[in-house]
Backbone as a printed PyTorch tensor [residue, N CA C, xyz], in Angstrom:
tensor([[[158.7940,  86.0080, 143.6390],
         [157.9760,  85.8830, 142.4670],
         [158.8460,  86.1990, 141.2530]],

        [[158.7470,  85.5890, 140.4930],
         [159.5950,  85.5020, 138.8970],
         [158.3880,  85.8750, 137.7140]],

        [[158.5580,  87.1400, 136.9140],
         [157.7470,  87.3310, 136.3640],
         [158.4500,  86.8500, 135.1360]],

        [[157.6440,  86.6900, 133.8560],
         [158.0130,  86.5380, 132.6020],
         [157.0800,  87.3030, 130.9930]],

        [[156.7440,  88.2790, 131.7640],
         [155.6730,  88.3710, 130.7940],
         [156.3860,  89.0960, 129.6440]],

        [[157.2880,  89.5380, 129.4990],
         [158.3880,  90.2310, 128.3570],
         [159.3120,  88.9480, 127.9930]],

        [[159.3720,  87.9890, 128.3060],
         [160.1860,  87.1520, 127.8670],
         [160.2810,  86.3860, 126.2920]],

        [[161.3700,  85.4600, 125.9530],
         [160.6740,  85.2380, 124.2790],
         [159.7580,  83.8470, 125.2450]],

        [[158.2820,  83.8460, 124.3560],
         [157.6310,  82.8870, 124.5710],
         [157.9110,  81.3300, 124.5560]],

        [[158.4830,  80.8590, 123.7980],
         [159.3320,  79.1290, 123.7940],
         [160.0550,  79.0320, 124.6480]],

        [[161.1480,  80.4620, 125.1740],
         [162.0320,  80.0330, 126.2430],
         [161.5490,  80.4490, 127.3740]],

        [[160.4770,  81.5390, 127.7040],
         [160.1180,  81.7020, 129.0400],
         [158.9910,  79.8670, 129.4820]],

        [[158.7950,  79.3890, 128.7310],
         [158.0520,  78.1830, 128.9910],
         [158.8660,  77.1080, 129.3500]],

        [[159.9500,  77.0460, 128.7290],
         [161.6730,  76.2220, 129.5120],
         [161.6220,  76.3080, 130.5790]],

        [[162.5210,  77.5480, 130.5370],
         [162.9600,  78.3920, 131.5250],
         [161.9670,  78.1320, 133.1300]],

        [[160.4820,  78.3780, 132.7260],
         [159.8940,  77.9320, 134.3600],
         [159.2970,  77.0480, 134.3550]],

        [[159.3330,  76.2520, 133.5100],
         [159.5560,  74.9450, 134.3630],
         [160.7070,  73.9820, 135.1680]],

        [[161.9450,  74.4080, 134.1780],
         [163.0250,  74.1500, 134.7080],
         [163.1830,  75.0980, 136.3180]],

        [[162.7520,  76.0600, 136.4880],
         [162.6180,  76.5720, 137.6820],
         [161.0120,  76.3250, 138.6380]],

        [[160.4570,  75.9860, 138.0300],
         [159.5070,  75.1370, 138.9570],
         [159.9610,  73.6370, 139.5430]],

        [[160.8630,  72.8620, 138.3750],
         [161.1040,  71.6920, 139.0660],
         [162.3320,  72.0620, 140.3580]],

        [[162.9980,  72.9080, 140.2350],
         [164.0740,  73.2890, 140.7640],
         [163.7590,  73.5020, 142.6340]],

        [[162.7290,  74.3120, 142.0190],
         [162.1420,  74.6320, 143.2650],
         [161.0750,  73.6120, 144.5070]],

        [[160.5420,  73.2000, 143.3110],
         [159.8100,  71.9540, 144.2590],
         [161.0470,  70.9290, 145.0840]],

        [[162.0300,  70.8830, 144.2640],
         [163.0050,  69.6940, 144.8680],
         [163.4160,  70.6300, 146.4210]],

        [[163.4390,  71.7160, 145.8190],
         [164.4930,  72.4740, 147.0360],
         [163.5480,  72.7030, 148.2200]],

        [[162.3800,  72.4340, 148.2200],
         [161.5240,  72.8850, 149.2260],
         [160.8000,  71.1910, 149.9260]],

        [[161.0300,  70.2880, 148.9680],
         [160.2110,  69.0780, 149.1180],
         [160.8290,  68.2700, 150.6450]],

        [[161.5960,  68.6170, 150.9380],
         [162.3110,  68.3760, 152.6900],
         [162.2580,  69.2340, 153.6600]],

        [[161.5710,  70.2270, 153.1810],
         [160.9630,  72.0300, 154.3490],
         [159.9350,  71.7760, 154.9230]],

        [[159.7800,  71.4440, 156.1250],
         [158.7620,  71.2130, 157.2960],
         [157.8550,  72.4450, 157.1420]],

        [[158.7290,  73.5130, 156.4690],
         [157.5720,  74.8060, 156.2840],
         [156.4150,  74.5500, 155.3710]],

        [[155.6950,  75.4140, 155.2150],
         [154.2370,  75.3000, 154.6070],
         [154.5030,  76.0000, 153.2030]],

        [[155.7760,  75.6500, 152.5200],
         [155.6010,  76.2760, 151.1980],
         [155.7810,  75.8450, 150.2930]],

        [[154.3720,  76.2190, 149.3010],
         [154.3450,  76.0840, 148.0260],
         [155.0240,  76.8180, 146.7010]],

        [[154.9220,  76.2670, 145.8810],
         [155.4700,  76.5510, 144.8230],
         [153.9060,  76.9540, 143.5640]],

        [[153.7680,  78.6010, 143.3640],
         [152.6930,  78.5440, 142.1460],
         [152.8760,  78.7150, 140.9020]],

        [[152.2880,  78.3900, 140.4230],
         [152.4470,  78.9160, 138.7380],
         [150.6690,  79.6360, 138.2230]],

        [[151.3590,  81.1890, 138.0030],
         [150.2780,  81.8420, 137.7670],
         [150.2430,  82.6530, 136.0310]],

        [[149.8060,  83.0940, 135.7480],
         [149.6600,  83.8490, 134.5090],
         [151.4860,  84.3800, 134.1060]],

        [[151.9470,  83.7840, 133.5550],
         [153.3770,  84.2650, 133.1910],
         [154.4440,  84.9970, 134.7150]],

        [[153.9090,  83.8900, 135.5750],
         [154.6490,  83.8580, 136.7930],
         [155.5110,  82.7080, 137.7620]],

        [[156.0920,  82.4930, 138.3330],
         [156.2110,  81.6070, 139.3940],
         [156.6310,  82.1860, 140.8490]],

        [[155.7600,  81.5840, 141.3840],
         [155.4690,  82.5250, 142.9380],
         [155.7470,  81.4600, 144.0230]],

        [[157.0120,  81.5640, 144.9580],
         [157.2770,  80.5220, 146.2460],
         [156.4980,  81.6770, 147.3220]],

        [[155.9370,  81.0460, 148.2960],
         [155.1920,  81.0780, 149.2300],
         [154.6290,  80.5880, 150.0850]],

        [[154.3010,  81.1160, 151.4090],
         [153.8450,  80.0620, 152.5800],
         [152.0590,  80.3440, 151.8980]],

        [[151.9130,  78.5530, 152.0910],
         [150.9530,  78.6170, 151.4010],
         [149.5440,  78.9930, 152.1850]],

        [[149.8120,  79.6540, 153.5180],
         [148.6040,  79.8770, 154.0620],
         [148.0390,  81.0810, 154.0380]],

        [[149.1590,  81.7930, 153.5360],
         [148.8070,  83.2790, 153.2250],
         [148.6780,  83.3900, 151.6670]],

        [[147.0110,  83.9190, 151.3490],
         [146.9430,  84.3380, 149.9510],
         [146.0680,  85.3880, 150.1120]],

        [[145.5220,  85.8130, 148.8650],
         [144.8730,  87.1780, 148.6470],
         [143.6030,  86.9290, 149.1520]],

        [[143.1600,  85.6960, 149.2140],
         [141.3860,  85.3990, 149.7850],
         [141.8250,  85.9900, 151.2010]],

        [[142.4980,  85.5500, 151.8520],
         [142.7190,  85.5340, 153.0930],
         [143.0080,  87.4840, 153.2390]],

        [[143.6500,  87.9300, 152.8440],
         [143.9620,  89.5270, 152.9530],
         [142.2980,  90.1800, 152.7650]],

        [[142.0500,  89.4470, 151.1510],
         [140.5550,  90.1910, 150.8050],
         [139.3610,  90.2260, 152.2670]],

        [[139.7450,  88.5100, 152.8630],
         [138.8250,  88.5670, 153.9760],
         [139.0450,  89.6100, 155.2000]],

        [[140.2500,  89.8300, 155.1590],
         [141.0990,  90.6630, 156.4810],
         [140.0800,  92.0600, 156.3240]],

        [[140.3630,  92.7890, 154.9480],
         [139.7040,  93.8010, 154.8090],
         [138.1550,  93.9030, 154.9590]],

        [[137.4940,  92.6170, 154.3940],
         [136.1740,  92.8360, 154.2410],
         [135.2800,  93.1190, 155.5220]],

        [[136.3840,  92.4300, 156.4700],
         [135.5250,  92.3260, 157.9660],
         [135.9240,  93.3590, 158.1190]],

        [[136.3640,  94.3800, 158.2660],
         [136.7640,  95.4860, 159.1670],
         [135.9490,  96.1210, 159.2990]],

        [[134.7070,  96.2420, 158.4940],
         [134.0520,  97.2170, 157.8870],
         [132.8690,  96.9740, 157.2830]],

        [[131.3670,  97.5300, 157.8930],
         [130.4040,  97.1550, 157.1060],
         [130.4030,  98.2240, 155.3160]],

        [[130.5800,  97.1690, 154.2530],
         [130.8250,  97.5510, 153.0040],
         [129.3770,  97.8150, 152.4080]],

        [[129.0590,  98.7040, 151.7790],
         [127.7330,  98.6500, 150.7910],
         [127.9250,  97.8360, 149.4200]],

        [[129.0480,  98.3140, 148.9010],
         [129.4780,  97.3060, 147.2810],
         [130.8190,  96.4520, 147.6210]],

        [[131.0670,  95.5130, 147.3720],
         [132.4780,  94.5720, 147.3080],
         [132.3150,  93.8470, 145.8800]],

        [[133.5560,  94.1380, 145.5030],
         [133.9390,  94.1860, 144.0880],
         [135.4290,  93.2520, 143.8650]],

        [[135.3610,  92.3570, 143.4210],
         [137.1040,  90.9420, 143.2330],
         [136.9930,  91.2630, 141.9140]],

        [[138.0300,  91.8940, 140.6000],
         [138.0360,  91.5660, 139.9400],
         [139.8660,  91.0280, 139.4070]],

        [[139.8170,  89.3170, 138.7260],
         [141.1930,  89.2250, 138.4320],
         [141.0650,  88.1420, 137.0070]],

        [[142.4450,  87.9660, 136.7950],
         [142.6590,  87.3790, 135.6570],
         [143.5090,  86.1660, 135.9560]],

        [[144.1910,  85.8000, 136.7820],
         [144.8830,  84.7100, 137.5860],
         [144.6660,  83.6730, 138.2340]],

        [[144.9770,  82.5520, 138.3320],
         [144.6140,  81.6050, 139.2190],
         [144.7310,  82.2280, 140.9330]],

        [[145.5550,  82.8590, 141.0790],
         [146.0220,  83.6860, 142.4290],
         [144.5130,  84.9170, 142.5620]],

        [[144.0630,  85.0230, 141.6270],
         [142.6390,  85.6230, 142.3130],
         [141.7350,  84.6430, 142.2840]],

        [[141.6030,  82.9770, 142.2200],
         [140.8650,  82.4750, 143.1120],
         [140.2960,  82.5460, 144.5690]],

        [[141.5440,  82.5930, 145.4580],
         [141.2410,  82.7520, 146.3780],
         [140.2070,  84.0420, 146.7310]],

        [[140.4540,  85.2190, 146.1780],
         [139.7540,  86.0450, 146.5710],
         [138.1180,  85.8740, 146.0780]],

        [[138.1060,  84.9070, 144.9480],
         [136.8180,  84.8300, 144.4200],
         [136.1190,  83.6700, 145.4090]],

        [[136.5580,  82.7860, 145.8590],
         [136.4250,  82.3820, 146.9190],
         [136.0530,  82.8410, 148.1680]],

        [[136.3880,  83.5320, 148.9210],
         [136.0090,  84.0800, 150.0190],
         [135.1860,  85.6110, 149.8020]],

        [[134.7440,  85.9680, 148.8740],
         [133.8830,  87.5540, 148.7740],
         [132.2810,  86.6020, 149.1600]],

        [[131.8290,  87.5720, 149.9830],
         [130.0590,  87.0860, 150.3590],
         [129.1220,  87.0370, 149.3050]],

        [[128.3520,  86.5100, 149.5210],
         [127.0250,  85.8000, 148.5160],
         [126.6280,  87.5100, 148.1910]],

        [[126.7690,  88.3250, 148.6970],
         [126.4340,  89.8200, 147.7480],
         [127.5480,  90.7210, 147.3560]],

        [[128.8560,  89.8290, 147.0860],
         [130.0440,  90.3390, 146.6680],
         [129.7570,  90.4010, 145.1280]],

        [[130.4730,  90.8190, 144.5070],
         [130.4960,  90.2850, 142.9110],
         [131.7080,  90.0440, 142.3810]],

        [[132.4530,  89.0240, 141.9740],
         [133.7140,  88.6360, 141.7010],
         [133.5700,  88.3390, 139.9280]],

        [[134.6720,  88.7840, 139.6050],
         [134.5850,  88.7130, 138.0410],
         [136.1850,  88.5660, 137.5770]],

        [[136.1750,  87.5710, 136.4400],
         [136.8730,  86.3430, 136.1450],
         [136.8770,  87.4130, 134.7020]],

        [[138.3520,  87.7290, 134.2550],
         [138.9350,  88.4950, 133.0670],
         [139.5430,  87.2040, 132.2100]],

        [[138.7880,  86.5280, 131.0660],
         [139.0480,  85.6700, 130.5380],
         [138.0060,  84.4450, 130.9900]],

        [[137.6380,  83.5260, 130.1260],
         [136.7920,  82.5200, 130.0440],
         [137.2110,  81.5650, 130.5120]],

        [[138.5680,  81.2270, 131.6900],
         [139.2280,  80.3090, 132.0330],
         [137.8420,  79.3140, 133.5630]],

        [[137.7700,  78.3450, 133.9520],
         [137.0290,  77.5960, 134.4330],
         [137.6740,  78.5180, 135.8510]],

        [[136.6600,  79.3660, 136.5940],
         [136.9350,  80.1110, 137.6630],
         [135.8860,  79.8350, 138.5830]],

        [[136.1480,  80.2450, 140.2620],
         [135.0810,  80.6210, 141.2130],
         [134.2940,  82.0900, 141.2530]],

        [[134.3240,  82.5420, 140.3650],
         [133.9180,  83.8190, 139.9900],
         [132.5770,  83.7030, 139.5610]],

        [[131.3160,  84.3980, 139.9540],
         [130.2630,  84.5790, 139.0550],
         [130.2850,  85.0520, 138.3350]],

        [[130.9520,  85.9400, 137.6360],
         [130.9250,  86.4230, 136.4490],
         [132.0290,  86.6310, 135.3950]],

        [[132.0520,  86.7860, 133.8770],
         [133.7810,  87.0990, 133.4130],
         [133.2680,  88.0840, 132.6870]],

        [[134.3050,  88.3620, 132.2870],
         [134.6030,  89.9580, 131.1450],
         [136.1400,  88.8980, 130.0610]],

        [[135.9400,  89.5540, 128.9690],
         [136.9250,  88.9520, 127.6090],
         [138.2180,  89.7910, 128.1710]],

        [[138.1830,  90.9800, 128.8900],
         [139.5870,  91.6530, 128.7570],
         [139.8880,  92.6270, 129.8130]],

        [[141.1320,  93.0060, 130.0700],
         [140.9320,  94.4270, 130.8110],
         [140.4920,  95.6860, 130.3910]],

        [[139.9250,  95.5450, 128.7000],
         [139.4050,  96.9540, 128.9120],
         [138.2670,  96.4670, 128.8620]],

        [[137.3720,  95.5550, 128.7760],
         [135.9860,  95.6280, 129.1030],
         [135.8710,  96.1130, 130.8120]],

        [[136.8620,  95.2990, 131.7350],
         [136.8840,  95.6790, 133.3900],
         [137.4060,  96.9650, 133.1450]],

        [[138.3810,  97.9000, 132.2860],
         [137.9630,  99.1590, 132.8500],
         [136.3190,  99.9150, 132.5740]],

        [[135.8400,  99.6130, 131.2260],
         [134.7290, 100.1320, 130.9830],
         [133.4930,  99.9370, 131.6840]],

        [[133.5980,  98.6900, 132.4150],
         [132.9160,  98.3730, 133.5830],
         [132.9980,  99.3710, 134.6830]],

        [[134.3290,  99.4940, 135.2150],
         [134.4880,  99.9960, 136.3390],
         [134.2990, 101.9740, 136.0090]],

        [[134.5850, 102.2660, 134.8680],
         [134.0560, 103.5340, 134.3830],
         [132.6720, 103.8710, 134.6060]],

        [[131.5190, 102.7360, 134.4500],
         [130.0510, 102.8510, 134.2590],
         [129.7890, 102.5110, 135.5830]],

        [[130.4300, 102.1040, 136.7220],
         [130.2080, 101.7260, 137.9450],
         [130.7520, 103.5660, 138.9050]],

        [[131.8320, 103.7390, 138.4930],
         [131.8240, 104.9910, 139.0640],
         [131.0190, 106.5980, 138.1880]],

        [[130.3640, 105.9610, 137.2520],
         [129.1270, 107.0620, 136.8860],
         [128.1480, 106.9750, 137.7720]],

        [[127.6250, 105.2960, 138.5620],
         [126.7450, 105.4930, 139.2420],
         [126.6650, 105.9850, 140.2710]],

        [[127.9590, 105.5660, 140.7330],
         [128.4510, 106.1310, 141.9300],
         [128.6530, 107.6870, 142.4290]],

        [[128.5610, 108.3620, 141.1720],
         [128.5010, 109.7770, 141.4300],
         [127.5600, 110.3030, 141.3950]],

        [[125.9850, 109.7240, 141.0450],
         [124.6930, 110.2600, 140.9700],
         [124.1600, 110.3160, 141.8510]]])
């Protein structure tokens, strides 16, 4: 994974794409299962069968849960918004077109959320 989020903005936008095309070429003859992502000021190579839906699901079964809670800001927390159950609640940080039922404008609205969620939790 290649992060860029400190980078100067005009050249971190070069910069990965010129390393996204780079990478697709180098993988486009790999019998393996890997993709190439582009996430929030990232680029992520990976076998594409393993993602976070798939981990989120690993955990969820283990265990009968009372609350399940997805919250992300990434295309890479699709997946998890994807696979949480019809009484999960998944929430989408930014107004971007998500599988999430719900969004919040920022991370501090999701902390102030998650502040008023562990008040209830202590009553």
């Amino acid at each position: 994974m290649w992060h860029f989020r400190k980078a100067d903005p005009q050249l971190a936008v070069v910069r990965s794409r010129e390393l996204k095309d780079h990478l697709l070429n180098f993988i486009a003859s790999d019998p393996h299962r890997i993709g190439v992502l582009e996430g929030n000021k990232i680029v992520e190579v990976k076998n594409v069968d393993i993602n976070k839906g798939r981990a989120a699901l690993r955990w969820i079964s283990k265990y009968k849960w009372d609350f399940i809670l997805g919250i992300g800001d990434d295309i890479t927390d699709e997946d998890i918004f994807s696979t949480l159950p019809e009484n999960g609640y998944s929430i989408k940080i930014g107004y971007d077109a998500s599988k999430a039922k719900y969004c919040l404008d920022s991370p501090m609205a999701a902390r102030s959320l998650l502040k008023q969620i562990s008040k209830i939790g202590m009553s």
